[in-house]
NUDRENKOL-682583 format. One record per residue (C-alpha): residue in one letter; x, y, z. Coordinates in steps of 0.02 Angstrom, whole numbers, plus 50000, padded with zeros to 5 digits. Layout:
BEGIN
aXYZ;...
//
This chain:
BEGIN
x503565014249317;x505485008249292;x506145004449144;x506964987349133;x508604983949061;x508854969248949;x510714966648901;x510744950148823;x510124948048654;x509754929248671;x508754924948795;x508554906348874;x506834898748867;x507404895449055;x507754913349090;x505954918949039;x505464921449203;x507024926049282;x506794945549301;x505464947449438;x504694963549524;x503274966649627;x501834973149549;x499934970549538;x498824957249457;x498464962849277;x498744968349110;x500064981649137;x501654978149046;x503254987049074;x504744992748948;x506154985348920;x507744997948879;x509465005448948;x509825021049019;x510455032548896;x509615024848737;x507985033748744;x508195045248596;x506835056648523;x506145050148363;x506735065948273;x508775062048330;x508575045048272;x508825034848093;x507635020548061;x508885009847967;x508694990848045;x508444978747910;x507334962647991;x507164945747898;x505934939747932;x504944956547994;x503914946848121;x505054935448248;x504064920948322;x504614911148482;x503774896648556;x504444895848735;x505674882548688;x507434883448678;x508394899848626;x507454916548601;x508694926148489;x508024944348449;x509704945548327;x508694934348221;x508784941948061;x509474959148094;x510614970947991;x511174985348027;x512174996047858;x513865000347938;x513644987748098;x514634972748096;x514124955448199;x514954963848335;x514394981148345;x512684972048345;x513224960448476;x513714976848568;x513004990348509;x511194982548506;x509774987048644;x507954981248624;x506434986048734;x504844974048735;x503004980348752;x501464971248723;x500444975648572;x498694975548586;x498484954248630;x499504947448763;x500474936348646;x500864950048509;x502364959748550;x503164973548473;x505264975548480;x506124991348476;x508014991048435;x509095004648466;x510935007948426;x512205023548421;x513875021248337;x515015038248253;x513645049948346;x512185043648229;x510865036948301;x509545019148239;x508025016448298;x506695004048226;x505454993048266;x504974976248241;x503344963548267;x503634949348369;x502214933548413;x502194921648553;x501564905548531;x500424894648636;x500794910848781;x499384914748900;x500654926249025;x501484919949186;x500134913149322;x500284910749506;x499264899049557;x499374894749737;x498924879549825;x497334873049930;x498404871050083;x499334886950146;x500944880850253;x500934882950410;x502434898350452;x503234901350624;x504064915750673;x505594907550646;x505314903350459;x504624920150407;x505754922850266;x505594902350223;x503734904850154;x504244903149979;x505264888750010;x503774879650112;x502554883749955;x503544874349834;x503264860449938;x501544860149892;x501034851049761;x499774860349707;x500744875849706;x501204884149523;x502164895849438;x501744897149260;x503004906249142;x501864909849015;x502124894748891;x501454881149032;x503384879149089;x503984881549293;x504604896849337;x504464894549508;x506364895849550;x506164915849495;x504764919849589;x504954932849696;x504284932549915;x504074946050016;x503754947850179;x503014960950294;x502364960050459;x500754969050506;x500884984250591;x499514982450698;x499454961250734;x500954954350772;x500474938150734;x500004941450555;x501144943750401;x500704951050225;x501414941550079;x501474946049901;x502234933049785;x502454937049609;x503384934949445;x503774944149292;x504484939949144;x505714946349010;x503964953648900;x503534962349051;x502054953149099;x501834947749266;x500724940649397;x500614945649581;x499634938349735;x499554942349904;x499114929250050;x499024934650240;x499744921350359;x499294919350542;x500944912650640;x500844897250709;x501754891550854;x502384897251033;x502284917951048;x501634932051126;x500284940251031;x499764960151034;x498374965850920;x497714982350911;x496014986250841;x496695000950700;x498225007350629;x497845025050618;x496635034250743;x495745050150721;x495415062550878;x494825081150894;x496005094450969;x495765093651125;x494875074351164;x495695063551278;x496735048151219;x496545031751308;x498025020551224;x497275004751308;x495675006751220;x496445000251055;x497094984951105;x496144972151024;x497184957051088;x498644954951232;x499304937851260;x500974929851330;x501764915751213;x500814903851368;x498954910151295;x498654920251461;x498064937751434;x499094950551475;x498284967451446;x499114976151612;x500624969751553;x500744980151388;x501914995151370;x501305008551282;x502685022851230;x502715037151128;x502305056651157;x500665064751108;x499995082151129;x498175079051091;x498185100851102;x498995100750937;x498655093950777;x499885082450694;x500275063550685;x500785054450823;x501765037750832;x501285026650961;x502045010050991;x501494994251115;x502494982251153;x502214966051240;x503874955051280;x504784952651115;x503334957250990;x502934978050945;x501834983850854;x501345003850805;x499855015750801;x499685033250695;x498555045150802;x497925061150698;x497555075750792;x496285088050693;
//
């Protein structure tokens, strides 16, 4: 897993959710640091002075993990500057713990300090009842058309919207090509985050090719019959149009090895791995 940067030292209650990646549903949390300040514990000086030792932050207004920090020799601008901080989650989802880390006249700081949410339960996706319809037009619009649901939420963590820093992406099956996987997600600058996938059937006016499997097995030596995979052929009219599929790609079912095949039927394509064995 990447490491995360996280430059500024005072973060927005508004900016909470504003670095977003795509990851899985769960617990995982990621680090926050910056290239070149990983230093072994042996290199390193624990001299930060914290007051208070535990931070605490709400969700509201200005997270500042400066709070309270000295550093002998640093003044409020080698702090300012000199200052980078990675965030983990320790043990409950609202208990944090802050590392700082700082080089300055080739000696090295590194210490670390407890910090609590308040009231924080982790961002939440929650989508709505009512999945928008999606043409093949407005593939890359299906973010925009969820936030026109109502019931559609983005939870920062601290019941706030975060919705503006969610992340959509978009991928069309390889095998349908009226389907398209979505995963929509969020994470935040703790490193929690939330993920959820939705499939969406097009709507509207296209041609439609469906195959029954994205990867086929055969012996050495068996026949392969392309048209037997096609699961569904139809022009943008609703008329089947099996004979009219075009099926390219080379295969030497005397070898083994993967094969790419690909169908196409007007403007729509979709792709086949066959694995001779």
């Amino acid at each position: 897993m990447n490491n995360h940067m996280l430059p500024k030292i005072i973060i927005s209650a508004v900016c909470i959710a504003a670095v977003a990646v795509i990851m899985s549903r769960g617990d995982e949390t990621s680090n926050y640091t910056v290239e070149g300040t990983e230093f072994a514990k042996d290199e390193a000086v624990d001299g930060f002075v914290f007051e208070p030792e535990t931070i605490s932050y709400n969700g509201i207004g200005d997270l500042d993990l400066l709070q309270g920090v000295s550093l002998p020799g640093f003044t409020k601008h080698d702090l300012d500057n000199l200052v980078y901080v990675k965030i983990r989650t320790a043990g409950a989802l609202s208990d944090k713990r802050v590392e700082y880390m700082a080089e300055k006249e080739g000696k090295r700081y590194r210490s670390v300090r407890d910090m609590h949410l308040t009231g924080y339960t982790g961002p939440k996706i929650t989508m709505p009842q009512h999945i928008p319809d999606v043409t093949e037009e407005k593939i890359d619009s299906f973010g925009q058309l969820l936030l026109s649901e109502e019931d559609f939420k983005v939870d920062d963590g601290f019941g706030n919207d975060a919705s503006t820093h969610m992340e959509v992406a978009a991928e069309r099956s390889m095998t349908d090509s009226s389907l398209v996987h979505y995963s929509i997600s969020i994470e935040n600058v703790f490193g929690d985050r939330d993920r959820v996938n939705q499939d969406v059937i097009l709507s509207g006016k296209m041609a439609v090719l469906a195959l029954t499997d994205a990867q086929v097995f055969l012996k050495v030596g068996q026949i392969f019959e392309p048209r037997l995979y096609i699961a569904r052929a139809e022009t943008a009219d609703g008329v089947p149009a099996m004979d009219a599929v075009k099926v390219s790609g080379n295969i030497d079912t005397s070898s083994p090895g993967f094969y790419e095949m690909t169908y196409c039927l007007d403007d729509q394509q979709v792709r086949m791995t066959v694995v001779v064995e």
